[in-house]
C-alpha positions as CSV (number, residue, x, y, z in Angstrom):
1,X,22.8,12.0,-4.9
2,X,20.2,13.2,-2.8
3,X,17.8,11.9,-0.8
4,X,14.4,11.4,-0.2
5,X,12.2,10.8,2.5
6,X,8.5,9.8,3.4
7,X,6.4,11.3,5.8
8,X,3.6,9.7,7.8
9,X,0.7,7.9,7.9
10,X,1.8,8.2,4.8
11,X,3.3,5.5,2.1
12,X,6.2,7.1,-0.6
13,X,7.2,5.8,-3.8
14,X,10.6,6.9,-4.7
15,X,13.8,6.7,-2.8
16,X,17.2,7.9,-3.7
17,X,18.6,5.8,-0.7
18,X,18.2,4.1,-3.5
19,X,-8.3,0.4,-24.1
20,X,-10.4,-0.5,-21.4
21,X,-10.8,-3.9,-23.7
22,X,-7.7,-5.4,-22.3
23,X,-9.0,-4.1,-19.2
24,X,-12.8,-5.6,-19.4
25,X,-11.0,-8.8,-20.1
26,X,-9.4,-8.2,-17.2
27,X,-12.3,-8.0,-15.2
28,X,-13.7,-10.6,-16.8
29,X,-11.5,-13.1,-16.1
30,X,-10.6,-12.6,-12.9
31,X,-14.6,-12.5,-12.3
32,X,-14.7,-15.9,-14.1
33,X,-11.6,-17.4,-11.7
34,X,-13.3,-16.6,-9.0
35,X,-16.6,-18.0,-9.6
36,X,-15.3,-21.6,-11.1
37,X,-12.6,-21.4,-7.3
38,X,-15.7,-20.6,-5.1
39,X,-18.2,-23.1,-6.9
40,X,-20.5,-24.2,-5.6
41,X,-21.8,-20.3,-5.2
42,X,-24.7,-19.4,-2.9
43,X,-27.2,-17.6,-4.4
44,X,-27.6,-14.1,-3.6
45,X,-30.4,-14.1,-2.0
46,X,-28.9,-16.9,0.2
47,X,-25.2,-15.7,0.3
48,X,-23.9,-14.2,3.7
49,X,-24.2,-10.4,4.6
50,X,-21.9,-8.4,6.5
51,X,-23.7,-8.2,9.3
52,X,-24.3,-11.9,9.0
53,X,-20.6,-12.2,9.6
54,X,-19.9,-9.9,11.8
55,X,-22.6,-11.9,14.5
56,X,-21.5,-15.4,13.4
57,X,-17.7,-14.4,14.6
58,X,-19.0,-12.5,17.4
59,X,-20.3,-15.8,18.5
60,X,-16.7,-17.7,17.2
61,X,-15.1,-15.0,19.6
62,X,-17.3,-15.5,22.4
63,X,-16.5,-19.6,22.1
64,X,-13.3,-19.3,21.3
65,X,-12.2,-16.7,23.5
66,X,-9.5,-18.5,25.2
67,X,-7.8,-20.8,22.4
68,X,-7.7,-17.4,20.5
69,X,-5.7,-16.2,23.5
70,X,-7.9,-13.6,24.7
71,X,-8.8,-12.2,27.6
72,X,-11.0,-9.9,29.8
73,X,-8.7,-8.1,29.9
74,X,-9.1,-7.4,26.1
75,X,-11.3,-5.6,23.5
76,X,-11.6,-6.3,20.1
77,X,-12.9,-4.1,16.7
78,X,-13.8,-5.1,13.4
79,X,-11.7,-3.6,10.9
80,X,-12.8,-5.0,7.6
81,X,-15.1,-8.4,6.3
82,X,-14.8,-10.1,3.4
83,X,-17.8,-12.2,2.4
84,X,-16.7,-14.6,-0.7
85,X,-19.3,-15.8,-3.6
86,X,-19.8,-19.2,-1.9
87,X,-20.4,-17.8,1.2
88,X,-17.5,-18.4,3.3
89,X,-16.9,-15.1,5.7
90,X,-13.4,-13.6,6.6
91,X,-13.5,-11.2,9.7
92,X,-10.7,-8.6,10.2
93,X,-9.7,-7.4,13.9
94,X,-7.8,-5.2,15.7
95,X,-7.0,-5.8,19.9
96,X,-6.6,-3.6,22.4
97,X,-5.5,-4.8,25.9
98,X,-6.4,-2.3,29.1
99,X,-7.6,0.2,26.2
100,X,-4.1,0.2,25.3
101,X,-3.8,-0.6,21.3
102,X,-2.0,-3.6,20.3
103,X,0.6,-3.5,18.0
104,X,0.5,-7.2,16.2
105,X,-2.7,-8.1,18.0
106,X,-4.8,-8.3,14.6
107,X,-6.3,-11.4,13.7
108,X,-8.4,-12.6,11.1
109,X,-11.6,-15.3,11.8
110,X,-12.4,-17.6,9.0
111,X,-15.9,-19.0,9.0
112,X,-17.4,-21.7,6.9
113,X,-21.2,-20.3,4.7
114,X,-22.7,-21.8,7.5
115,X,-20.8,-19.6,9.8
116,X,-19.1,-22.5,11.5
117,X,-15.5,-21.5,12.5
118,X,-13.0,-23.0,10.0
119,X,-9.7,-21.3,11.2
120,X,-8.1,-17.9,12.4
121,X,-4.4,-16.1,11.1
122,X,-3.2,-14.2,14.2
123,X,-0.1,-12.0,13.7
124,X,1.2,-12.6,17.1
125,X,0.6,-16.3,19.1
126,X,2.1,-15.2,21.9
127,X,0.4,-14.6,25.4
128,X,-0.9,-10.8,25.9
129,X,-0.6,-10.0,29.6
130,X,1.1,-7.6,31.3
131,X,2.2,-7.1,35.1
132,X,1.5,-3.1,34.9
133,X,0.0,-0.6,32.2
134,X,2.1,2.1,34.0
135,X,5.4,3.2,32.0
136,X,8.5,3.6,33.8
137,X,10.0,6.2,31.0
138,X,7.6,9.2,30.6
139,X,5.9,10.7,27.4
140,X,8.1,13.7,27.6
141,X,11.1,11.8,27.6
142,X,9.9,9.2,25.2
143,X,9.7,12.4,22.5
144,X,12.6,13.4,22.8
145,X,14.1,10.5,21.9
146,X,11.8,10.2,18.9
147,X,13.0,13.7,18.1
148,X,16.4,12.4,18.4
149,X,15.7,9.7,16.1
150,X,14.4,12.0,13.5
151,X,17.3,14.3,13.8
152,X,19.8,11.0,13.5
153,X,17.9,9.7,10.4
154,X,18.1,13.1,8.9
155,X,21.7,12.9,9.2
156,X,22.1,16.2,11.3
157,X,20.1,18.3,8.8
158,X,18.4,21.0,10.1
159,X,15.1,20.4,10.8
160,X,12.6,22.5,11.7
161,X,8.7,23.0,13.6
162,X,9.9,19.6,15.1
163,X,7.3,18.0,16.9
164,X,6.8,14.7,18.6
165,X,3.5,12.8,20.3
166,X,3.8,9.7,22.3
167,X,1.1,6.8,22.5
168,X,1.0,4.3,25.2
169,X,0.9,0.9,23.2
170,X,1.3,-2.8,24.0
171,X,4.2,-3.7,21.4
172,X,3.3,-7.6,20.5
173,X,5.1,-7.2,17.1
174,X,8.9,-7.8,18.4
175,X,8.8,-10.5,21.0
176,X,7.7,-11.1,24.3
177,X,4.7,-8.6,25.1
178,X,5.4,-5.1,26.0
179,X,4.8,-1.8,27.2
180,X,6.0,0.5,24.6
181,X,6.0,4.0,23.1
182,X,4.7,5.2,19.5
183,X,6.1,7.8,19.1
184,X,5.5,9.8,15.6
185,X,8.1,13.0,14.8
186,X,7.3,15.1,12.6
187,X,9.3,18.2,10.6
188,X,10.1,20.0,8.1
189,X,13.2,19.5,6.4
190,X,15.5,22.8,5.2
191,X,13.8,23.4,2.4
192,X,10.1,23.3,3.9
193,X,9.5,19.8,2.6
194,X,8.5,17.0,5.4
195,X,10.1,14.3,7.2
196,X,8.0,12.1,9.9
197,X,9.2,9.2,11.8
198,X,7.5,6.4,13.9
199,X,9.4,5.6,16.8
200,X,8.9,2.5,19.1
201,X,10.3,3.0,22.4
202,X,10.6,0.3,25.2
203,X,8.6,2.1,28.3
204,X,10.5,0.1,31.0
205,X,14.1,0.4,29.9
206,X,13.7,3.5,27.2
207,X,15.6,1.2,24.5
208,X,14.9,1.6,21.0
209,X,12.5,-1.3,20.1
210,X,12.5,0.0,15.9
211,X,11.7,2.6,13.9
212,X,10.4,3.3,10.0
213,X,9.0,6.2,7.9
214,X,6.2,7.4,7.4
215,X,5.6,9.4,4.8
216,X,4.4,5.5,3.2
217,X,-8.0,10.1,-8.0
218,X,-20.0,16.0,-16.8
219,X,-17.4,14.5,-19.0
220,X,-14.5,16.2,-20.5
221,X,-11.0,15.6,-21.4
222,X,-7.5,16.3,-20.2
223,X,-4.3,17.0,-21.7
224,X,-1.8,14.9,-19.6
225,X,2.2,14.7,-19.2
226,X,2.7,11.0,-19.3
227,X,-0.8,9.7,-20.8
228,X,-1.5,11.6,-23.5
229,X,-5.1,13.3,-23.7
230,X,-7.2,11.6,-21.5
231,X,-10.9,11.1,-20.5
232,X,-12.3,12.9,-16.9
233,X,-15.1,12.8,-15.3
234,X,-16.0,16.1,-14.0
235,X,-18.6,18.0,-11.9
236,X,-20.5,21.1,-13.2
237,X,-21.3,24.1,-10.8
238,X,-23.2,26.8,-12.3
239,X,-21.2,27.6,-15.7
240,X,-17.8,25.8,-14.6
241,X,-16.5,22.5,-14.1
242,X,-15.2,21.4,-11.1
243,X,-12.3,18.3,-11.2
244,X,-14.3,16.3,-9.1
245,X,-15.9,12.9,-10.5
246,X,-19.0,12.3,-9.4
247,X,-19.2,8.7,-10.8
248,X,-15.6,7.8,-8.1
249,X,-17.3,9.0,-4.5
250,X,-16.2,12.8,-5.3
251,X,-12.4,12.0,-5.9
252,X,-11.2,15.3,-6.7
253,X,-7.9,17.1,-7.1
254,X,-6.5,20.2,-6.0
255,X,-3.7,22.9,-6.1
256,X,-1.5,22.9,-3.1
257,X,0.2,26.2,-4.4
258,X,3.6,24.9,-3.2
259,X,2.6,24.4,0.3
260,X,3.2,22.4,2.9
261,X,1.7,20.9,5.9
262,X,2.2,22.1,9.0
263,X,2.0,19.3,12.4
264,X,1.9,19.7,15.5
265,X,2.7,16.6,18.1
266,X,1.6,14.4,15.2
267,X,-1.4,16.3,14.4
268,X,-1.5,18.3,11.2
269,X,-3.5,21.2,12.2
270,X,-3.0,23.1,9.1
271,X,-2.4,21.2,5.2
272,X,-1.3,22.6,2.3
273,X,-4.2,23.9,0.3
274,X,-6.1,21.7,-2.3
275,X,-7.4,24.6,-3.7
276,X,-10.2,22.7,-6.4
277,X,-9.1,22.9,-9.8
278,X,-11.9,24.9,-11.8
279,X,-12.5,25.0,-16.0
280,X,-14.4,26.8,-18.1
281,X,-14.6,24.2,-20.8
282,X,-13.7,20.6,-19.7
283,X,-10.7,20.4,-21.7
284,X,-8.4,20.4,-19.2
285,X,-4.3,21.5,-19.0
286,X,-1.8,21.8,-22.3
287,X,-0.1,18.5,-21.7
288,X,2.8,21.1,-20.8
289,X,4.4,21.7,-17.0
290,X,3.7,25.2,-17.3
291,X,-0.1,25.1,-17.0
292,X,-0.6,23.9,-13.6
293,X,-3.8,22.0,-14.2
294,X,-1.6,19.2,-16.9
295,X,-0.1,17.5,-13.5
296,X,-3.9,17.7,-12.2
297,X,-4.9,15.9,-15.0
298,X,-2.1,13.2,-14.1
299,X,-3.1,12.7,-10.7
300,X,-6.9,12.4,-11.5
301,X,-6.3,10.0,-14.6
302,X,-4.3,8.0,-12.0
303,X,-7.2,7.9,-9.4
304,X,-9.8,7.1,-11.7
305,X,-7.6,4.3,-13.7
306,X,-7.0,2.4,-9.9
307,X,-10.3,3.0,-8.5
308,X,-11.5,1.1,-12.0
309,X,-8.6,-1.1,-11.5
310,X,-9.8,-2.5,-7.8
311,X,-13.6,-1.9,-8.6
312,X,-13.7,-3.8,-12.2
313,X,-10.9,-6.5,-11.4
314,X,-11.4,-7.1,-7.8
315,X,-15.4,-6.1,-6.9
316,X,-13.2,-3.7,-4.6
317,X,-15.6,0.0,-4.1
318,X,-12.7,2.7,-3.6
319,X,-9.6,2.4,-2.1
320,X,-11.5,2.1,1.9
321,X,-13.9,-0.5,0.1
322,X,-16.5,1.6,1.2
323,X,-17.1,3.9,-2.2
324,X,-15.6,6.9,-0.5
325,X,-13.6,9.2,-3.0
326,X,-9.6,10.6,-1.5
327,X,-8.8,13.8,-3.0
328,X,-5.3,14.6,-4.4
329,X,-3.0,17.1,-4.0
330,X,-0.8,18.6,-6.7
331,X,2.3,20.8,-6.5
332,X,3.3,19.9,-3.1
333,X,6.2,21.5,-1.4
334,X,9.6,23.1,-3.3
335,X,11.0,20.8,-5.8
336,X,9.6,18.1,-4.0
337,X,10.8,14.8,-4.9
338,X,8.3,12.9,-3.4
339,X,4.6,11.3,-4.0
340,X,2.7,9.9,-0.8
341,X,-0.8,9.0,0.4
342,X,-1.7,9.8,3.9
343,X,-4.2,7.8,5.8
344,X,-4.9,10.6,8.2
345,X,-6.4,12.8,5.1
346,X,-7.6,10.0,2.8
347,X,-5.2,12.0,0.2
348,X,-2.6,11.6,-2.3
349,X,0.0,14.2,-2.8
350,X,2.9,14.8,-5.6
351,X,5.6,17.2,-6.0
352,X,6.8,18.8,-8.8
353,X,10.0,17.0,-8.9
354,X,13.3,19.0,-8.5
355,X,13.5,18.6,-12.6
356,X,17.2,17.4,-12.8
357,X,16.5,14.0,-11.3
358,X,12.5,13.6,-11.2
359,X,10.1,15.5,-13.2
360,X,6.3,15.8,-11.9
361,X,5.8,12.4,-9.9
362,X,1.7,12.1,-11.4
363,X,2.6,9.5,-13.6
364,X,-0.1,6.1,-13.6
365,X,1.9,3.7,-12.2
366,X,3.1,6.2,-8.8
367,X,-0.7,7.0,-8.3
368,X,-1.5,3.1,-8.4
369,X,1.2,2.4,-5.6
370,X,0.2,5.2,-3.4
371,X,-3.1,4.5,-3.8
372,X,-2.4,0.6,-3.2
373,X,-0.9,2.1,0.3
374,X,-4.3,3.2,1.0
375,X,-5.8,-1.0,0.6
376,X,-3.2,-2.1,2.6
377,X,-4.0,0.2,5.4
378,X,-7.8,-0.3,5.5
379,X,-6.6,-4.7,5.0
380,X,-3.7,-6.1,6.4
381,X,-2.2,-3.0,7.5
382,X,1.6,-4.7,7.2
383,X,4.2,-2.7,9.3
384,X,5.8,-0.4,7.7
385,X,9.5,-2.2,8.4
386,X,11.3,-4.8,8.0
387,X,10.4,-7.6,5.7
388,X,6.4,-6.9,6.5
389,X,7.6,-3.2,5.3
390,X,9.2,-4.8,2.0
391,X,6.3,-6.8,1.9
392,X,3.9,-3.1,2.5
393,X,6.2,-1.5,-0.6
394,X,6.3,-4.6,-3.2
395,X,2.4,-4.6,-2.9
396,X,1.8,-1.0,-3.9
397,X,5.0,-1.6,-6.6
398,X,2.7,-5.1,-7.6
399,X,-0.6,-3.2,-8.1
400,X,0.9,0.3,-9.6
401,X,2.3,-2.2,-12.0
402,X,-1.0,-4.0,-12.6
403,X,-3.3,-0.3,-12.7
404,X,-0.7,0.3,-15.6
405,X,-1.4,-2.8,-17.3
406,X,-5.5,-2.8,-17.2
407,X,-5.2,1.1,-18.3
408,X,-3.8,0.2,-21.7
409,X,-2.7,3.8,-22.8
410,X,-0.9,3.8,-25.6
411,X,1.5,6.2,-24.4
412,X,2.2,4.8,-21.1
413,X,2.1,1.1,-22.2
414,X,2.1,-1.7,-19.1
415,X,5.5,-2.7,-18.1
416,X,7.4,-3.8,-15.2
417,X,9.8,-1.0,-14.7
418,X,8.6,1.6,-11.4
419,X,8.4,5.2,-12.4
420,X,10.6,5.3,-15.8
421,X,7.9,7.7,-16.7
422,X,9.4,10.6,-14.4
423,X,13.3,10.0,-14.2
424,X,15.4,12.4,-16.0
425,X,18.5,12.1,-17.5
426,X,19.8,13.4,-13.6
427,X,18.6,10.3,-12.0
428,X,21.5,7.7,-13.2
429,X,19.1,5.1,-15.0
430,X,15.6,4.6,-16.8
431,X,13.8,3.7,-13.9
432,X,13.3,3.8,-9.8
433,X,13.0,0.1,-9.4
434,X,13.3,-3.3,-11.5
435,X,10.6,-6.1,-11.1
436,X,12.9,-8.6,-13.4
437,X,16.1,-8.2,-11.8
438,X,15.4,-5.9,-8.8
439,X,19.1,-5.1,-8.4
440,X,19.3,-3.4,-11.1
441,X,18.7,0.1,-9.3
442,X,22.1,-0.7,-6.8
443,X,20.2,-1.3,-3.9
444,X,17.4,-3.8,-4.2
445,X,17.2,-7.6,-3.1
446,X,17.0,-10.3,-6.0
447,X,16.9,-12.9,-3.3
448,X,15.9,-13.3,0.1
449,X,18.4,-13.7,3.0
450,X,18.4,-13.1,6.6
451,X,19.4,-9.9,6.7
452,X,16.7,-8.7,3.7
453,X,14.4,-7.4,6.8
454,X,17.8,-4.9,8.0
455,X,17.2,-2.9,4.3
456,X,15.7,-0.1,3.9
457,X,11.9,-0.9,2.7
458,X,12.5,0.3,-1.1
459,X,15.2,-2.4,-0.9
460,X,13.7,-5.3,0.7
461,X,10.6,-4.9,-1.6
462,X,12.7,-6.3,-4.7
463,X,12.1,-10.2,-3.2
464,X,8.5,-9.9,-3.5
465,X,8.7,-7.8,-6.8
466,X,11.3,-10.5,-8.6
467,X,8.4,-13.2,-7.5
468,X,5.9,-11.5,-9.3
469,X,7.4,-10.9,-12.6
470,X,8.7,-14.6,-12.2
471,X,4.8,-15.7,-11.6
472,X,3.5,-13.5,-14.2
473,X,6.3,-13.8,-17.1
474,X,8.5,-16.4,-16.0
475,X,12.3,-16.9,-16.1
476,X,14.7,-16.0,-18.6
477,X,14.8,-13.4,-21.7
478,X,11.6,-12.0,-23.2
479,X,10.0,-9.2,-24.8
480,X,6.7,-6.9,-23.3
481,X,5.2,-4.4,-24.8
482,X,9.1,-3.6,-26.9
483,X,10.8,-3.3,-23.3
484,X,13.0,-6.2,-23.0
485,X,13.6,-8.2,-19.7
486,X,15.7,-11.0,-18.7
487,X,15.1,-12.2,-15.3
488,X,17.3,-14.7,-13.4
489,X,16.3,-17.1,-10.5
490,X,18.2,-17.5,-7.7
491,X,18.3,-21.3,-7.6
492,X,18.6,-22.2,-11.1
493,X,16.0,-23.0,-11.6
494,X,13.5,-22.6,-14.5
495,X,10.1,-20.9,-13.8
496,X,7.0,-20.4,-15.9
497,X,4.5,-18.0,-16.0
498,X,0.6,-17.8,-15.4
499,X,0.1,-14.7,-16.0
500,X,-0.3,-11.4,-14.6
501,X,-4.4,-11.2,-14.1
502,X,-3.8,-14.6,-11.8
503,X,-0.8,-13.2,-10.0
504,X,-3.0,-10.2,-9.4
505,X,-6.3,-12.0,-7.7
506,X,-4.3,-14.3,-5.8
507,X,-1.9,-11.4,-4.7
508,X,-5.3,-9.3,-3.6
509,X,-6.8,-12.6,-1.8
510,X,-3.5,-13.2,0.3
511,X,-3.7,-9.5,1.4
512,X,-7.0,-9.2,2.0
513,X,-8.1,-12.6,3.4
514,X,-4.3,-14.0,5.1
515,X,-1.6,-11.7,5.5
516,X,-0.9,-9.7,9.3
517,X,0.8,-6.2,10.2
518,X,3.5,-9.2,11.0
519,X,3.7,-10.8,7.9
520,X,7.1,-11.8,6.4
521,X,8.4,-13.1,3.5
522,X,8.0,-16.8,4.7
523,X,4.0,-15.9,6.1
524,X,4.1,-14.4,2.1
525,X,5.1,-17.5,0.7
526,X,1.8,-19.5,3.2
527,X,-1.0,-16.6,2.4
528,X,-0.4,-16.9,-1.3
529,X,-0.4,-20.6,-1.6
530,X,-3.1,-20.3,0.6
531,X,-4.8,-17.5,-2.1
532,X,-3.9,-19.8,-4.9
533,X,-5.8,-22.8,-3.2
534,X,-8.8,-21.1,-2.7
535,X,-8.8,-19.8,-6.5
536,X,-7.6,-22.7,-8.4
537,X,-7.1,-25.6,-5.5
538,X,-4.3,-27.4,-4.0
539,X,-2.4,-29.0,-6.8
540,X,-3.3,-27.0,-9.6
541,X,-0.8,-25.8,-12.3
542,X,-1.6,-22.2,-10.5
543,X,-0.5,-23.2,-6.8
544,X,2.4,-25.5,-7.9
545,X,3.6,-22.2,-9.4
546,X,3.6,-20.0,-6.3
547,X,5.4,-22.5,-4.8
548,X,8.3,-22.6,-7.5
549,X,8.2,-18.8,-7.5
550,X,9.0,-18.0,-4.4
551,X,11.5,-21.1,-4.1
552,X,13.3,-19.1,-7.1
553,X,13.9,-15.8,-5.0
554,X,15.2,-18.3,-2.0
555,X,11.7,-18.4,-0.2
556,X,10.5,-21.8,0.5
C-alpha cells in the first residue's frame, strides 16, 4: 500500500499510513441555543465591539502582567476576538519573548460585558525566561538535520529540490523553556509531488525536540462528480463567466495543469498555476473526469457549502472570520493522492487521485476538513502533533462531517464515514476513516491511552472522532441516512445522544473560545464542558453528556 504524505503550512486529509431546509434549521437552532445560553443579551447598540475588547484586555494585560507570567522581556499580539451576544469578550494572543516567537505562549483573556477580567486559558504555565537568546547549534547545521529528518520520514526515497529554513524560537510547548529551531523541509518526492516537514531542534544540545507534517471554495450551475448538478455562484467578465463567487469574498477555483510548487528554504517562490476556470454559458463540467472543469465544480460546491456552513450555523464570515475568499486549486501534481489547505496561500488544493486507490479527492466532506484546517489556524492554532495534532485532525474530520450534513444533497447524503466518496475498489474498504468505531480503518484509536499522542495524527484523531458520533448519535446499533453504524464505548457503558447541531456549537465554542496550540485530550474533555456550560449551563442534560462522552472513549 502506498503512502501519503502532507505538506506544509498545510493540513491533509487522507493517509495510507493508514436542501438548505435542513440546513436553515440548522442555523436556526444553533442561533436559538445560543441566545437562550447567553441570556440576558445586550442590546446591539450596547453590546461590546472589537475594539472595545481589544482596550479592555489591553488594560487586563497591563494589570495583570505578572500573574499572567509576563514580562518586559515580552511582547504580545492579538490574534483573534470573540465578542459573545451578552457581551462577554474573549481575546486571542500570541507571545513573543526577545522578538523571538513563542511556541505555546498563546493565551486567551476572558472578560466579563463590563470588561472586568473573569479568567485566562494559557497553553503553557510555566516561567518564560531564558539565560541567552544566542544558539549554541547554528542555522546551517540545524537544516541539515531537518533535511535529514525529511529524508528519514521519507524512508530513503529520493527526494528532490530539498530545501530547509531555520527560525530561532523559544520552544514552551515540550517542557522547561527553550531555545530551539523550526526548522521547515521542504521537497519533492520522485514523482514531483511534495513532502514538507516541521522540525524542532534543541539549539543548545542539537537534539531532536519533535517533528510533524505539514502538508495539514451571476448564477449558473455545475455538473459535479460526487454531488450531482449543483448551484454556483459565478462572476461575469465581458461575455464569459469566470468561477469566482462574488457573494463568498471572491472564492474562486482554478487549473493547476498538473503542477507543482516549487520552495525554496520554506518559501514557495513559484505555485502551481490556478489558471481561472472560464465558461461560456454557466453550466459548468459533464459530471465526467474527462472534462477538467467537473472536479472544479467539486472543489467550488465544497467551498461555498462550508463557508455557508460556518457563516449560517456559527455567525463565522469565511474561513479567516474576516469575509476574505481562499481560492482552490484543482489537478494538483501526478496522480496525486492528496487534498491540503495551505495557510501560506489561503488555498485549497486536490489531486486527481492515482485512480486505483483514490479517485478525484473534491468530494464535500474533504473540502469541509481542509477548509476546517484553515479555522483552526486563524483560532486555536493546535500543534500539528501529538494528541493536540489528533485533536487538529478530528476537528477538521468533525466539521467536514457536519458541512456534509447541513448541505443535504441527495447524492452525497450526511454520514459519519470520511471520504467513502472517493475510495476505489484499490483502497481495501469503503472509507478513509470511521467516526463510530474509528478502528475500523486498522490504524485508528477507539479509546484513549497514554501512548495515543506517539500515533501518527490520522490515528490519534479517532478518540475525539468516536466522542462525537457518541454525543451526537449515542451508543449502540442504529441506522442514518440507510448507512448503518454500531458504535461501542470503551467502559461499558451506555451513552445517549443530543444531537449533532449541539455537538457542533459546543465543539466550535471550545475551539474558538478555550482550546491552546497545547491542548490534549484531557484540556479537550475541560474546553468542551466548559463550551457546554456556557451554551446550556452546568448541570444541564447537554453538559452531563460531554462528560459521559468522553468518559466512554477513556477520557475523564
Amino acid at each position: 500500500m502506498s503512502r501519503i504524505r502532507s505538506v506544509r503550512p498545510v493540513r491533509s486529509l487522507p493517509s495510507l499510513r493508514s436542501s438548505r431546509l435542513a440546513a436553515a434549521g440548522v442555523a436556526a437552532t444553533t442561533t436559538a441555543l445560543l441566545a437562550a445560553a447567553l441570556v440576558p443579551a445586550a442590546d446591539a447598540a450596547d453590546r461590546p465591539t472589537r475594539a472595545t475588547a481589544l482596550d479592555n484586555a489591553a488594560s487586563v494585560l497591563a494589570e495583570r502582567a505578572s500573574a499572567l507570567g509576563l514580562t518586559s522581556a515580552q511582547q504580545t499580539k492579538v490574534r483573534d476576538v470573540v465578542v459573545d451576544k451578552d457581551g462577554t469578550q474573549h481575546v486571542r494572543y500570541d507571545r513573543t519573548y526577545r522578538n523571538l516567537p513563542v511556541l505555546g505562549g498563546d493565551f486567551v483573556v476572558h472578560l466579563a460585558p463590563d470588561g472586568s477580567y473573569e479568567g485566562v486559558n494559557r497553553a503553557t504555565k510555566k516561567a518564560i525566561s531564558l539565560s541567552r537568546t544566542t544558539p549554541a547549534l547554528s542555522a546551517p547545521k540545524a537544516a541539515d538535520l531537518a533535511a535529514n529528518a525529511l529524508r528519514a520520514a521519507n524512508l530513503g526515497e529520493t527526494l528532490k529540490k530539498l530545501t530547509a529554513k531555520p527560525q530561532l524560537v523559544v520552544d514552551a510547548l515540550h517542557g522547561t523553556p527553550k531555545l530551539a529551531w523550526r526548522t521547515e523541509a521542504v521537497a519533492q518526492d520522485e514523482r514531483g509531488n511534495p513532502v514538507a516537514r516541521v522540525v524542532l531542534t534543541d539549539a543548545g544540545t542539537g537534539a531532536q525536540i519533535d517533528a510533524w507534517d505539514s502538508l495539514e471554495s451571476a448564477s449558473g450551475d455545475g455538473k459535479s462528480l460526487y454531488g450531482g448538478t449543483v448551484p454556483l455562484q459565478t462572476t461575469l467578465s465581458g461575455s464569459t463567466y469566470q468561477l469566482k463567487d462574488p457573494t463568498r469574498g471572491n472564492t474562486y477555483t482554478g487549473d493547476a495543469a498538473n503542477k507543482t510548487d516549487l520552495c525554496i528554504f520554506g518559501i514557495c517562490i513559484s505555485r502551481a498555476p490556478a489558471t481561472l476556470f472560464t465558461d461560456a454559458d454557466n453550466h459548468w463540467g459533464t459530471g465526467a473526469t474527462s472534462d477538467r472543469a467537473t472536479a472544479a465544480v467539486d472543489a467550488q460546491y465544497g467551498t461555498d457549502v462550508t463557508w455557508d456552513y460556518y457563516k449560517n450555523v456559527h455567525g463565522r464570515n469565511g474561513i479567516g472570520g474576516d469575509g476574505k475568499g481562499s481560492y482552490n486549486r484543482v489537478h494538483y501534481g501526478n496522480s496525486y493522492n492528496n487534498a491540503f489547505w495551505d495557510d501560506s496561500c489561503f488555498c485549497m488544493t486536490y489531486g486527481d487521485g492515482d485512480g486505483t486507490q483514490l479517485g478525484p479527492l473534491v468530494s464535500l466532506d474533504v473540502a469541509g476538513h481542509e477548509m476546517s484546517h484553515g479555522v483552526t489556524s486563524k483560532t486555536a492554532a493546535l500543534t500539528y502533533s501529538g494528541e493536540s495534532g489528533g485533536l487538529n485532525e478530528a476537528t477538521s474530520d468533525i466539521f467536514g462531517t457536519l458541512v456534509e450534513f447541513y448541505a443535504a444533497n441527495s447524492s452525497d447524503p450526511g454520514d459519519y464515514l470520511i471520504g467513502e466518496k472517493i475510495v476505489r475498489s484499490g483502497f481495501g474498504r469503503d472509507a478513509l476513516r470511521y467516526m463510530d468505531k474509528p478502528s475500523k480503518d486498522g490504524n485508528s484509536a477507539d479509546c484513549w491511552s497514554s501512548s495515543v499522542g506517539n500515533l501518527d495524527v490520522h490515528y490519534s484523531s479517532g478518540v475525539a472522532n468516536h466522542f462525537f458520533y457518541l454525543l451526537s448519535e449515542g451508543s449502540g446499533a442504529k441506522t442514518v441516512n440507510g448507512v448503518s453504524y454500531n458504535s461501542p464505548t470503551c467502559n461499558g457503558s451506555s451513552v445517549s445522544g443530543i444531537g449533532r447541531d449541539k455537538v457542533g456549537a459546543i465543539w466550535y465554542r471550545a475551539l474558538t473560545v478555550y482550546m491552546t496550540s497545547s491542548t490534549n485530550y484531557a484540556g479537550a474533555r475541560t474546553a468542551t464542558l466548559n463550551a457546554a456550560k456556557d451554551l446550556y449551563g452546568t448541570g444541564s442534560a447537554e453538559y452531563n453528556a460531554v462528560a459521559a462522552a468522553w468518559s466512554a472513549v477513556n477520557v475523564g
